[in-house]
C-alpha positions as CSV (number, residue, x, y, z in Angstrom):
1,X,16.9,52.5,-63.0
2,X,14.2,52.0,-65.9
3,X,16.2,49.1,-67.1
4,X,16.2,47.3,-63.6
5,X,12.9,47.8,-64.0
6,X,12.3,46.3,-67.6
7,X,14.5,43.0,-66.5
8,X,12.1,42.5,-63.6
9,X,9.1,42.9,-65.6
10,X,10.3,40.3,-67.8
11,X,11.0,37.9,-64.8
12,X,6.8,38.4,-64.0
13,X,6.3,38.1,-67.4
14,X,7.6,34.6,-67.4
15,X,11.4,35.5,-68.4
16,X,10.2,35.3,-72.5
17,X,12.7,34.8,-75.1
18,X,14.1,37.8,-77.0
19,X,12.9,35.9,-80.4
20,X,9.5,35.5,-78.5
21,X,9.3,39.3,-77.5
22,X,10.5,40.8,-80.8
23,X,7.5,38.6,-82.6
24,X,5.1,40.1,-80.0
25,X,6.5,44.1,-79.9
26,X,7.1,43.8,-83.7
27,X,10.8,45.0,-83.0
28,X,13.6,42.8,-84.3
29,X,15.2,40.1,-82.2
30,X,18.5,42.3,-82.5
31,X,17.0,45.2,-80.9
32,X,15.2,43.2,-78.1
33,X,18.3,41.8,-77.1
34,X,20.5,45.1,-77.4
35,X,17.8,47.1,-74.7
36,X,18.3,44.1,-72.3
37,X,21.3,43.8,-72.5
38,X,22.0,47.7,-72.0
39,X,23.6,48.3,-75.4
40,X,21.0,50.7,-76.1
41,X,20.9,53.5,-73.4
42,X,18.5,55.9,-75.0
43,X,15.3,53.9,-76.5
44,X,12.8,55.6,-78.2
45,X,9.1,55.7,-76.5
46,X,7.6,54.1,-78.7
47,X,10.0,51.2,-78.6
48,X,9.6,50.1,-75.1
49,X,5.8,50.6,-74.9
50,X,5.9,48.1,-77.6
51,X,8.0,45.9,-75.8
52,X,6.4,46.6,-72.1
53,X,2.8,46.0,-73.6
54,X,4.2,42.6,-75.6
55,X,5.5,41.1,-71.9
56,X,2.1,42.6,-70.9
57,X,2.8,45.7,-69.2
58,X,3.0,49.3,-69.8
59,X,5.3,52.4,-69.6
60,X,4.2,53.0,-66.3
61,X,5.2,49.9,-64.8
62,X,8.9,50.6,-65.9
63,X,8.8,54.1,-64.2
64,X,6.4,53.8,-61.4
65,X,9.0,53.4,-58.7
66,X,12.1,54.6,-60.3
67,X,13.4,57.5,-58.2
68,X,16.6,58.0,-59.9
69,X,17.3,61.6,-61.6
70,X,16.9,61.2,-65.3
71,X,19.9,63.5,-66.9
72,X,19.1,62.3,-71.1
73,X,17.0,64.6,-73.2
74,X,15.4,61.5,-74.3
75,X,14.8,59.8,-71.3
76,X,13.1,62.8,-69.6
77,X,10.9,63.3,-72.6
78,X,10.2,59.7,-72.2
79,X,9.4,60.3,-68.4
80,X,7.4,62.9,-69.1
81,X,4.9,60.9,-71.6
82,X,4.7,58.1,-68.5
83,X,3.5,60.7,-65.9
């Protein structure tokens, strides 16, 4: 699952603080810690690039080895910009 995913790339990343990844991304502390947490099911592109590239990453690293079936409009669209 992408979000497995995201938790593990913070764990490389050095497990950074949510205050420490929101002043990175430029996305509030709130919303950092409502993705990780799994509160927020459907993020927008654009907010997890940002937070992906602040831990160092990108958007492919979240989906590279995902091989779950994404059912969300969002998420697919989301999918699609990775590949």
């Amino acid at each position: 699952m992408w979000l497995d995913n995201l938790r593990e790339l913070r764990i490389k990343a050095g497990n950074p603080s949510d205050k420490v990844i929101a002043e990175k991304s430029g996305i509030s502390t709130r919303n950092v810690a409502r993705l990780f947490s799994g509160e927020i099911k459907t993020p927008y592109a654009e907010t997890l690039d940002h937070i992906v590239k602040a831990m160092g990453f990108t958007l492919t690293d979240i989906f590279s080895e995902t091989k779950v079936v994404i059912g969300d409009e969002k998420l697919c669209e989301l999918k699609e910009q990775v590949e």
